[in-house]
Structure formats: C-alpha cells, structure tokens
N, C-alpha and C positions, 0 to 999 in steps of 0.2 A: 424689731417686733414682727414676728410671723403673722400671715395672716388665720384664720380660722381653718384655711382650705389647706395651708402649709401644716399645720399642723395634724389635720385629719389626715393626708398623704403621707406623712409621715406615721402616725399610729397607725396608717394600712401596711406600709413598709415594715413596720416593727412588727408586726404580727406576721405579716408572711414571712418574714425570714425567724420570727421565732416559731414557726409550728413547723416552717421548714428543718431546723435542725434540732427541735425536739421530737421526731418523728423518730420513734423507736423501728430497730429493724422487727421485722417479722415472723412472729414464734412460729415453730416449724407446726404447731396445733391450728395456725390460722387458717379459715374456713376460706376454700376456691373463691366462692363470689366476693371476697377484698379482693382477688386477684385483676388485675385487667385483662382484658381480653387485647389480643393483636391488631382490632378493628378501633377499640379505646385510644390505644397507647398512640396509632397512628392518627386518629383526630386530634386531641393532643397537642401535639407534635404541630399537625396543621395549623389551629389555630392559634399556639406559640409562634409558626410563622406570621402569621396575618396581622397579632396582635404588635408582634415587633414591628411587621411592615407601617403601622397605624402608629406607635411611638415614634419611630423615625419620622412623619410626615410631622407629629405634634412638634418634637424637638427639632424639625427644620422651619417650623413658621415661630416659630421661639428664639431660633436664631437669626432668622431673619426679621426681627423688631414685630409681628404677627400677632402679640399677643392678648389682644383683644379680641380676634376670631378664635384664637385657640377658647376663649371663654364664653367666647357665644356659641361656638359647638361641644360646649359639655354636658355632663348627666346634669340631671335636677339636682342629684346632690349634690354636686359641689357649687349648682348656683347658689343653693339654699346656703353654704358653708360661709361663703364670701362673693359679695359685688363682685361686678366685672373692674371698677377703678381700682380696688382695693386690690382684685386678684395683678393689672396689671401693674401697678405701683412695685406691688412688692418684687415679681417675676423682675421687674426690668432693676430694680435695685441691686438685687442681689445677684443677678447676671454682670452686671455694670462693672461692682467687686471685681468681679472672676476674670475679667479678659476675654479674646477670643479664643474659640474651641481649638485647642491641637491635635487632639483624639479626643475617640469617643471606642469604645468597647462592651458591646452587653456583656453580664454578668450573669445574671441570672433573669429566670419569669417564675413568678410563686404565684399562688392562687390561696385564698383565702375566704370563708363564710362566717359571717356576720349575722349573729341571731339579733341586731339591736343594740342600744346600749352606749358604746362610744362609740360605734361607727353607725351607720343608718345601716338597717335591713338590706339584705344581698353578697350575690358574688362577687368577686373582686380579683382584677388579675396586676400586679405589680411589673413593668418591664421596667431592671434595673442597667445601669450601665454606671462603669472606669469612665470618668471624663479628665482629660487633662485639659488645665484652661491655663492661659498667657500668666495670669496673677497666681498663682497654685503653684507650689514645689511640685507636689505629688497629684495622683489622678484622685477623685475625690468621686462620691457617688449622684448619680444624676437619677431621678426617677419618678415613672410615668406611672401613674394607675388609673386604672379602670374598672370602673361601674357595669355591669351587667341589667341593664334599665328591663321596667315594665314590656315594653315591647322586642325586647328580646337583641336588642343590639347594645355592643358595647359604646362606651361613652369615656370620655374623660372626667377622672375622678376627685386627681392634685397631680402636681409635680413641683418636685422642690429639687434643692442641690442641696450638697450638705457634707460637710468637712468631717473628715473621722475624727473620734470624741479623744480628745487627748488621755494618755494614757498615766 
C-alpha cells in the first residue's frame, strides 16, 4: 500500500511526462512570445542544474537510511499528503525490496502547473532517473518532485520508485 505522498508523486510524474510528450510541435503561425528568448532557455537550463544538484543530495540521504530529515525538509504539501512515520515506513520498505543502488542515470526533468484539484495548487518540477538496484533485473524509474512553495523556494514534493507496468 502506497502512501498518500507516493501516490501524489506519482500523479505529478504522470502528468509531467504526459504534457511532456503530448506537447504538439509548433505551427509555423505561432506568435514570437511562445518562443523563448536565449536568456529563458539558459535559466532553464540553470535551474535543471540546481534542481538535479538538490535531487541528488535527497536520493543520497535516502540512501543513506536519512529519511526522516528528507521529510522534515519538505514543502507543506507533501507534509499535508503523509506523516513523517508513514512517509518513512513506506520509503524504507520499498528501498529494502530493491537492494543496493548500482546505477543511477537521470532521465529526464519535466515541469508541470497545477490549477488544484488532484494535486495542490502550484509549480512543480519532476527530476527523474534509470536506477539499477541489487534486486531489479532491469533499471527501473526513481523520482524526485518538487514543489515550488509560497516563499519562493523549491521543496520536496514525493519520491517514489517504481517498476515499469507490465506490458
């Protein structure tokens, strides 16, 4: 049983990789201002690095048994989502599963906005990663979200692991 927080990370997940590749290209009618500007694409960019640098530190205090500070530094929403027992319970269950990490590979970082509704109000930036663990044939997906809080700093949102869906 997932907990509340697993599951919201998860429908953050699934929405940013489905607007990611429901993202029609560009009719050639489209107005300059969708365009980015060179100063955009390059902030961007930046904080794609920062936010992965911030993932990595989460998924190193997660691999090193940490994950009770990982929940006492995240956004409101995911305290609101699930306890801190409930969040670590589950985190270390389902790690326990998996083995130790043999790789790790980001994948992707998707962004996502939330009018409400089944996720709480706000931005949202997803950093996913190929993790291969000891128990796993194959690399399986591992991923970090974040909240874009009231005061303007990112937060930890969910992170879950999660087998690809049998076909």
């Amino acid at each position: 049983m997932l907990a509340r927080l697993l599951v919201c990370a998860l429908l953050i997940g699934t929405f940013g990789i489905t607007s990611a590749q429901e993202t029609p290209a560009p009719a050639p009618q489209q107005p300059a201002a969708r365009q980015l500007t060179p100063e955009q694409r390059a902030a961007i960019q930046k904080q794609n690095q920062v936010l992965e640098k911030y993932a990595e530190s989460i998924i190193a205090m997660i691999d090193n048994g940490q994950i009770g500070q990982v929940w006492d530094e995240a956004s409101e929403v995911a305290k609101h989502s699930v306890g801190r027992d409930q969040f670590v319970k589950t985190i270390e269950g389902e790690r326990s599963k998996l083995g130790k990490v043999g790789s790790r590979k980001l994948t992707t970082i998707n962004r996502s906005l939330s009018k409400g509704g089944k996720l709480p109000e706000g931005m949202y930036v997803n950093v996913n990663y190929a993790t291969q663990f000891a128990n796993q044939p194959k690399p399986i997906r591992e991923l970090v979200s974040f909240h874009l809080d009231g005061d303007k700093k990112w937060r930890l949102s969910g992170y879950t692991v999660s087998t690809p869906a049998a076909k």
